[in-house]
C-alpha positions, 0 to 999 in steps of 0.5 A, a space after each residue: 488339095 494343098 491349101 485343104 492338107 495345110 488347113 488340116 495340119 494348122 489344126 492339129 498343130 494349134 490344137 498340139 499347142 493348146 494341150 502343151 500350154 497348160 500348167 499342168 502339161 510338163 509335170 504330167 509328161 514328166 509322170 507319165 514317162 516314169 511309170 513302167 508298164 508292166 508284163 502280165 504276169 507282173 500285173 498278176 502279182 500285183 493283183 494278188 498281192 494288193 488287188 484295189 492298186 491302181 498306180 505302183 512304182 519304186 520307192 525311188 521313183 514315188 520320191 521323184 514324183 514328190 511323194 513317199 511311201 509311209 514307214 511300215 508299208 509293205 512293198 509288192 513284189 514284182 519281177 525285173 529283168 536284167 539286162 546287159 548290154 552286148 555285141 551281135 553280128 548282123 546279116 550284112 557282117 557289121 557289129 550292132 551293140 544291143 541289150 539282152 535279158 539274161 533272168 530276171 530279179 526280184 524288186 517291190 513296188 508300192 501302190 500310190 495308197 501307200 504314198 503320201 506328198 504331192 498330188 498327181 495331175 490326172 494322167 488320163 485328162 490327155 491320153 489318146 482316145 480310141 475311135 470308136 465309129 465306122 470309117 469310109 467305106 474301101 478305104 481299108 482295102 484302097 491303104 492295103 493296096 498301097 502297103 502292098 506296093 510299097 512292100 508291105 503285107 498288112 495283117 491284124 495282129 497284136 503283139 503287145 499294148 501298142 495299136 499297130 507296128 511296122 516291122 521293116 526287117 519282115 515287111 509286116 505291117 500290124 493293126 490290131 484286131 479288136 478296134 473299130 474301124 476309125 481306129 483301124 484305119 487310124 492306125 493303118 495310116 499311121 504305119 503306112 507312114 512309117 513305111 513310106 517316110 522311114 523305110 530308107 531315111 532313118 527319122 533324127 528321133 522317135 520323137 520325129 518319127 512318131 510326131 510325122 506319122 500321126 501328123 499323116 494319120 491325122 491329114 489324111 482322115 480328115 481329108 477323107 471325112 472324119 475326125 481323128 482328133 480324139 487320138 491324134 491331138 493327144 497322141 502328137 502332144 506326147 511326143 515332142 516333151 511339151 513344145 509344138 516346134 517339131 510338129 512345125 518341123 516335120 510339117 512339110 514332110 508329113 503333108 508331103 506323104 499325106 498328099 502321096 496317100 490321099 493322091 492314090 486313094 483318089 486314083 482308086 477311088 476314080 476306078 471304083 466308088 469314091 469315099 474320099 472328099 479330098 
């Protein structure tokens, strides 16, 4: 199993390393990290007030993009929150600095139309395609019971643009419930790593967190018998701001917790039908 789980990780890590070569790929992570996402009701301004926008940000921002907004254009209004830092008492009696929102203010934004400068590299040639396919059969209910072990309940819920999250403070891992099943075992895998690799050791960085969970998402579907690499390749690309070397950093630690997942779903699979080609 070793040699299959490092042949499967030495993929993704190429296919990481040929994504990040590209000309183009600093300039789009550079983009990409700068446009805000919106609330609904921020999307509902927009609309009504300019319905054919498609890419808005600040007059600032467009500047740093390299272009700027025609004289005479008319911003769109939207609304900001104002956040302020402050201190609050945890359970255990520690002092935590944590930012609050206190109202919100009102700013403008402009749609790319109204900008003109240099051209934007095609932000959706690397985003994370959701799987749409079927996925092995008990393999959701063979990762739920691992989730329970480890003390997690798992429900399907959606509280924002993500696809799952792992709450530690309650215990509750979340998968969204409108995706098809690659895409939810996908993600199931995902958060079950955060569980097991993040619940007691804190990761260095985000980076590293999200770089060695989806690395185990990744393992373990191909290891189960199908692709992630649609979503997978894309999404660890992100993460480490245009370099592959925190994906061979956090190898060892991402294969050891696939072989972890893989090893139960074999003992499950021994005491039911098998689905996992390992």
């Amino acid at each position: 199993m070793n040699d299959k789980l490092r042949a499967a990780h030495n993929k993704l890590q190429d296919a990481v390393a040929e994504i990040v070569s590209g000309d183009d790929w600093k300039q789009m992570l550079k983009i990409a990290s700068k446009f805000h996402r919106y609330s609904f009701n921020n999307h509902l301004m927009i609309f009504l007030q300019r319905p054919d926008a498609t890419v808005v940000a600040g007059f600032n921002r467009w500047k740093s993009l390299g272009r700027s907004v025609r004289r005479g254009e008319k911003g769109i209004a939207i609304f900001a929150p104002c956040r302020y830092k402050t201190k609050v008492e945890t359970d255990i009696g520690e002092e935590q600095t944590v930012q609050q929102i206190r109202g919100f203010r009102v700013v403008h934004v402009f749609d790319i139309s109204q900008t003109e400068g240099d051209d934007l590299p095609d932000l959706d040639a690397v985003r994370p395609k959701l799987l749409d396919a079927d996925a092995p059969e008990g393999i959701w209910d063979a990762l739920v019971s691992q989730a329970n072990e480890a003390g997690f309940e798992v429900v399907r819920n959606r509280r924002g643009s993500e696809n799952g999250y792992c709450d530690f403070s309650s215990k509750q891992i979340a998968v969204r419930p409108d995706v098809a099943p690659a895409q939810a075992i996908k993600t199931l895998i995902h958060e079950l790593g955060h569980a097991l690799l993040h619940s007691e050791e804190l990761p260095r960085s985000k980076e590293v967190a999200e770089v060695e969970v989806e690395s185990v998402a990744y393992i373990v579907c191909d290891a189960s018998g199908f692709d992630s690499g649609d979503y997978s390749f894309a999404y660890v690309a992100r993460w480490p701001d245009g370099s592959s070397d925190l994906l061979r950093d956090s190898a060892d630690r991402a294969i050891t917790c696939a072989k972890g997942i893989l090893a139960s779903l074999e003992s499950l699979a021994k005491r039911s039908r098998g689905f996992c080609r390992c």
